[in-house]
N, C-alpha and C positions, 0 to 999 in steps of 0.2 A: 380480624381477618388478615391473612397470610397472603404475601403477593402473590400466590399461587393460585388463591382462590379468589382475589381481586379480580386476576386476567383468564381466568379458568375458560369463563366464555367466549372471550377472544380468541383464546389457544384455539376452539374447540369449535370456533367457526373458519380459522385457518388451516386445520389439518382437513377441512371436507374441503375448502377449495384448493386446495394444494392437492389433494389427492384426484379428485374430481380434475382440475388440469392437467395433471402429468398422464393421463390416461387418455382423455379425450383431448387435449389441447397440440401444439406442435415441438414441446419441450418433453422429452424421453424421462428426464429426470431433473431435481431441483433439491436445496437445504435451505431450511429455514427456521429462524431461531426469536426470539423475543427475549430481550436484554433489558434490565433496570440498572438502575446506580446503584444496585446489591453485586449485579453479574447476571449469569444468564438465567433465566427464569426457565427456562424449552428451549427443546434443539431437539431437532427430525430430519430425516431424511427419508424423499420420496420419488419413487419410479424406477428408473435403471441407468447407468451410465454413460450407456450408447446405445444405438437403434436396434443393435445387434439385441442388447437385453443379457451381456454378459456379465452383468454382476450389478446386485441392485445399490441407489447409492444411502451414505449413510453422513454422519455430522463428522467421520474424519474424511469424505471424498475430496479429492482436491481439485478443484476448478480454476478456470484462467479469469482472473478479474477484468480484462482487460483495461482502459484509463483509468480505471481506478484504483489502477497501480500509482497514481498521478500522488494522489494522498502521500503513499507510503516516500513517496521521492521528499516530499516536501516536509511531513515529520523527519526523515531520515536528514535532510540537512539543515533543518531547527536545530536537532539534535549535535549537531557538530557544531551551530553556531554558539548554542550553551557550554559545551565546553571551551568554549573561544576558539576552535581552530578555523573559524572562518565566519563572515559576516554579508551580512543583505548587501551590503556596498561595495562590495570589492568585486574590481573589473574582472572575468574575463578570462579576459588577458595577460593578468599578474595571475592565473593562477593555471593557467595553460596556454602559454605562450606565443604556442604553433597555432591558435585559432586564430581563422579568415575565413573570410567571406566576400562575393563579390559586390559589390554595392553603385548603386545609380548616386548615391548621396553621400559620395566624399567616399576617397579611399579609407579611410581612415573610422569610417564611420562605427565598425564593429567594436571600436578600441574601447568608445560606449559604456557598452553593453556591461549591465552589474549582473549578481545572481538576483535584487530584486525585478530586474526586467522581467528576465526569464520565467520566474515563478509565476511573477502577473501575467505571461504570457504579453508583453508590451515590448518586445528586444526589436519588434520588426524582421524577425525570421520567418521563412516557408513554413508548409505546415510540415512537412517532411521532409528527409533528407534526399541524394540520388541516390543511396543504397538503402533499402529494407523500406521502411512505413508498412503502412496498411495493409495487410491481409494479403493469402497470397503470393507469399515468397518461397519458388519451388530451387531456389540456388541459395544454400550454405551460407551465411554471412554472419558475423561475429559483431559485438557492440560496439568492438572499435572502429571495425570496418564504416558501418551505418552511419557512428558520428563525425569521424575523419572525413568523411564524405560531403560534409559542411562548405569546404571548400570551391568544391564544384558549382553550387548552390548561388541565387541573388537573393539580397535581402528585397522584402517587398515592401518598407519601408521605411523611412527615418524611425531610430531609436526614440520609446517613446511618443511615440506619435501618435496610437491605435492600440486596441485590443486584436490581435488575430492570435486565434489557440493556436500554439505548433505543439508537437509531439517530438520535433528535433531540436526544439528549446528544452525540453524537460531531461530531454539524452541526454543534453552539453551540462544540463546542473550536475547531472549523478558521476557523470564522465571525470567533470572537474573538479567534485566531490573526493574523489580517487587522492588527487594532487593533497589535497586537503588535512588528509586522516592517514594515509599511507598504507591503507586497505582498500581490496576492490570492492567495487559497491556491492555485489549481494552481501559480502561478509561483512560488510558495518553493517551495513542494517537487520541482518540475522542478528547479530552482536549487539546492537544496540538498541532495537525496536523487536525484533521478532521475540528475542529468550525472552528479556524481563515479561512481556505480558503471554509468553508461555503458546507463542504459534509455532508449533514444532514442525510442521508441514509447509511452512511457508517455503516457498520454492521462484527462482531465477530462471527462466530461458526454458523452451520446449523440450530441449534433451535433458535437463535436471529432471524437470518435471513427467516426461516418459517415462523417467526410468524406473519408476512407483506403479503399483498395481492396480492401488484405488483411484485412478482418472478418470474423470468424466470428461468426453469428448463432446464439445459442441455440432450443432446440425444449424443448419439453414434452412428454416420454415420445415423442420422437422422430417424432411422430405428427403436428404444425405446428410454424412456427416461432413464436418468441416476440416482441413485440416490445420494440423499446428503450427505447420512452415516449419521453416530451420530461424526463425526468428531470435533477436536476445538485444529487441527494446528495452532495456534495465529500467530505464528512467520513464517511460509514458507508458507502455499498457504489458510489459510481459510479465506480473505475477504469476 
């Protein structure tokens, strides 16, 4: 028996619910695939792309991941640590100099901060910065903009201290990543995580991603659609 026909009846009770949802449920449309440690085994696409019902979606539609762009941050600077251009330890601050922040806990307390803080999400940063976060954002703003804005910001806690997710912790990894590799973050990680496993669609910031035909636009409880913003979170959720 053939993995195919292993999971034949899995397949084949997921394309009714997959179908059966995108029709009656509050999601217009969806892709969904079932993977082995061969590759992909199936891949579908089901419903439409937007409420409108302008184009139905298929397994090249390209969708906004949101955090879980988080992953891709986080392979992408493994990936620089294996070539040695940078390491879980290193402050910071050796690797972008102009970062501050305000702190109740010693001026100096940001000086810290490693890139394994960050990743743990344990630097003691906000959960976002004063430009851009979450959803929302009807005024233009660039990724430098959003993480330079750092500054403005108190940390909410000593270095280390706590777990608190930030999303302008994940910015500053990709930001400083830059310094790093001597490439801007989408194009290392196109370059070095996208090509070799062959995501040819993988896409950066809501104006890259526009500018493609097959988008599928999200809705809120299926009822409007959502929009894109002018966002370009690189590092926490703008796949």
């Amino acid at each position: 028996m053939n993995d195919k026909e292993r999971y034949g009846s899995v397949i084949r009770r997921l394309q009714r619910r997959m179908k059966n949802y995108v029709e009656n449920g509050p999601t217009p449309g969806a892709t969904m695939s079932v993977v082995t440690s061969a590759g992909p085994l199936w891949m579908e696409g089901f419903g439409y792309r937007d409420l409108a019902k302008s184009g139905q979606v298929d397994t090249q539609t390209i969708f906004q991941i949101g955090s879980t762009t988080k992953l891709f941050t986080g392979l992408s600077f493994m990936l620089a640590v294996q070539e040695g251009l940078v390491s879980l330890d290193d402050k910071i601050i050796d690797r972008w100099p102009q970062f501050t922040i305000n702190s109740r806990h010693g001026p100096r307390e940001h000086e810290k901060i490693t890139f394994r803080h960050l990743l743990s999400h344990r630097a003691g940063l906000p959960r976002e910065p004063r430009i851009g976060g979450n959803f929302g954002n009807e005024d233009p703003y660039t990724f430098e903009d959003a993480v330079e804005s750092i500054k403005e910001c108190w940390m909410i806690a000593p270095v280390n201290d706590r777990y608190y997710y930030s999303n302008i912790g994940m910015d500053i990894v990709a930001y400083s990543l830059q310094y790093a590799t001597g490439m801007t973050y989408p194009n290392w990680t196109k370059k070095k995580l996208g090509a070799p496993l062959g995501m040819t669609t993988l896409r950066y910031g809501s104006s890259e991603a526009l500018k493609e035909d097959n988008v599928a636009i999200g809705t809120e409880t299926g009822r409007h659609e959502c929009e894109f913003g002018a966002s370009e979170d690189y590092g926490c959720g703008d796949v």
